[in-house]
C-alpha positions, 0 to 999 in steps of 0.5 A: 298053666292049669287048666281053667276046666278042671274041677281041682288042681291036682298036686301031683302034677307040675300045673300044681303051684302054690305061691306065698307073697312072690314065691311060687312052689310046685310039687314036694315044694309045696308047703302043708299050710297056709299063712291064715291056718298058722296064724288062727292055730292056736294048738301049735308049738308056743314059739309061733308067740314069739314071731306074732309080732312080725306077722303083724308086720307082714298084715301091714305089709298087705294093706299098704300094698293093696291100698297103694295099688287100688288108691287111684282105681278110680270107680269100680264094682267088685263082682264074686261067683264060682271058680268052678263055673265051666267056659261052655255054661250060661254062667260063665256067659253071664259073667262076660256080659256084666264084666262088659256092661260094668266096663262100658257104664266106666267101672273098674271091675274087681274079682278074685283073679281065679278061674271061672265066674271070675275069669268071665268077669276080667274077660268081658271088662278087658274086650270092652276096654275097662280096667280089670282087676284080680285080687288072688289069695293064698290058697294050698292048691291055688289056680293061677291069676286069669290071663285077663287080669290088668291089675293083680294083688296075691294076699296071703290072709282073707281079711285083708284082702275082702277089705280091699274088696269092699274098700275100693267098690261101690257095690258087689254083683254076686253070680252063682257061685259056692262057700267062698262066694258066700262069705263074700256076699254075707260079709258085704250083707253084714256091714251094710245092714250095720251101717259100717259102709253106706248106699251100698248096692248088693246085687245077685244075679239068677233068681232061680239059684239065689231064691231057696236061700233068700226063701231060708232068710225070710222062713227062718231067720225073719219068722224068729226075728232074728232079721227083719224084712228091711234087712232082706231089702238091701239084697237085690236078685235080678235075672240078667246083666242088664238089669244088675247093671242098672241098679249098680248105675242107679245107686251110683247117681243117687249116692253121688246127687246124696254126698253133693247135697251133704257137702253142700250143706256142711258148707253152709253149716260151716259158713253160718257157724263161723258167721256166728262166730265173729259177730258174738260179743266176746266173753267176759 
């Protein structure tokens, strides 16, 4: 099992593993590469034309297979932050109060199953009596799914598993974290901004690690005109669990109160349409 305060797994030890699918591989069994390298290589040999449409079919293969697992979820927040965040430091602290908070406010939690940030996350739902899910990814040095985990899904290739991300949550809390914490975070920013996905909290916790890139946002890209301030407003940075929480309870009521009032009035538009229907003279 590696060590969930190392910095790196080291391959040259039996605690490397690599798993592909179900398979898992140690030490020279370890392959070089991984599915969404060879699938984006377009400088490699012209017969990986020819096995393009099973990947294809091995992409389907992911999607069913996470759809299937998370379809009756039920409520959950997907929460990002570092794998290298160290058990003794405050993040880590943080992260056990969020998984707690969300738990027992009735969410799922979803993370990315590794260590650090995400293992507190799993950590504090579980010990609270929540649902805890890992959603782990193939990686050329992985760490293992975290002890906590209730519900694991092992993706070979980042999109499908991001769309399980955002599918299956109502909202993200973001924890400090590095490059693959931001990719998250911006790929939920993107899709909400753009109205892919609707009434849809983002939510960062640590104003003091999240503000010079919120400060970059607003300095640059708002000061060009490249995004607005509205744009700005769909990410939330708060300084404690408490208070991400609440937003996330907060936007979960008014969604809920919003799709009530708007099926109510796709019922009434119906009835009065087929109302109108009967009583129209017939066309002659």
């Amino acid at each position: 099992m590696t060590s969930y305060d190392d910095e790196s797994a080291n391959p040259s030890t039996p605690a490397a593993s690599h798993r592909t699918g179900a398979v898992v591989r140690r030490r020279e069994r370890m392959p070089s590469s991984t599915a969404d390298a060879r699938l984006l290589d377009e400088k490699g040999n012209g017969d990986w034309i020819h096995t393009d449409p099973w990947r294809v079919l091995r992409i389907q293969a992911e999607f069913v297979e996470g759809f299937g697992a998370l379809a009756e979820l039920g409520p959950a927040i997907s929460v990002f932050g570092s794998a290298r965040t160290r058990r003794a430091s405050g993040d880590y602290s943080i992260g056990l109060e969020v998984g707690r908070l969300l738990a027992e406010a009735g969410y799922a939690v979803i993370t990315g199953g590794g260590p650090g940030a995400m293992e507190a996350v799993n950590a504090g739902a579980c010990r609270a009596g929540g649902v805890s899910v890992g959603l782990g990814i193939e990686l050329p040095f992985e760490q293992e799914m975290n002890e906590w985990v209730d519900i694991s899904i092992h993706f070979r290739y980042f999109f499908a598993r991001k769309t399980c991300f955002v599918k299956y949550a109502q909202g993200f809390v973001i924890l400090p974290g590095g490059v693959g914490t931001l990719d998250e975070l911006f790929e939920a920013f993107c899709l909400v901004q753009t109205h892919k996905i609707t009434a849809f909290p983002i939510v960062l916790i640590g104003k003091l690690y999240w503000q010079g890139l919120l400060d970059w946002l607003r300095e640059r890209m708002v000061a060009d005109g490249m995004a607005t301030e509205e744009d700005l407003a769909l990410l939330q940075v708060v300084d404690t669990p408490e208070e991400a929480v609440q937003i996330i309870v907060d936007a979960t009521a008014d969604n809920t109160r919003l799709l009530a009032r708007e099926r109510a009035a796709l019922i009434e538009r119906i009835k009065a349409e087929s109302a109108a229907a009967e009583i129209a003279p017939p066309q002659l």
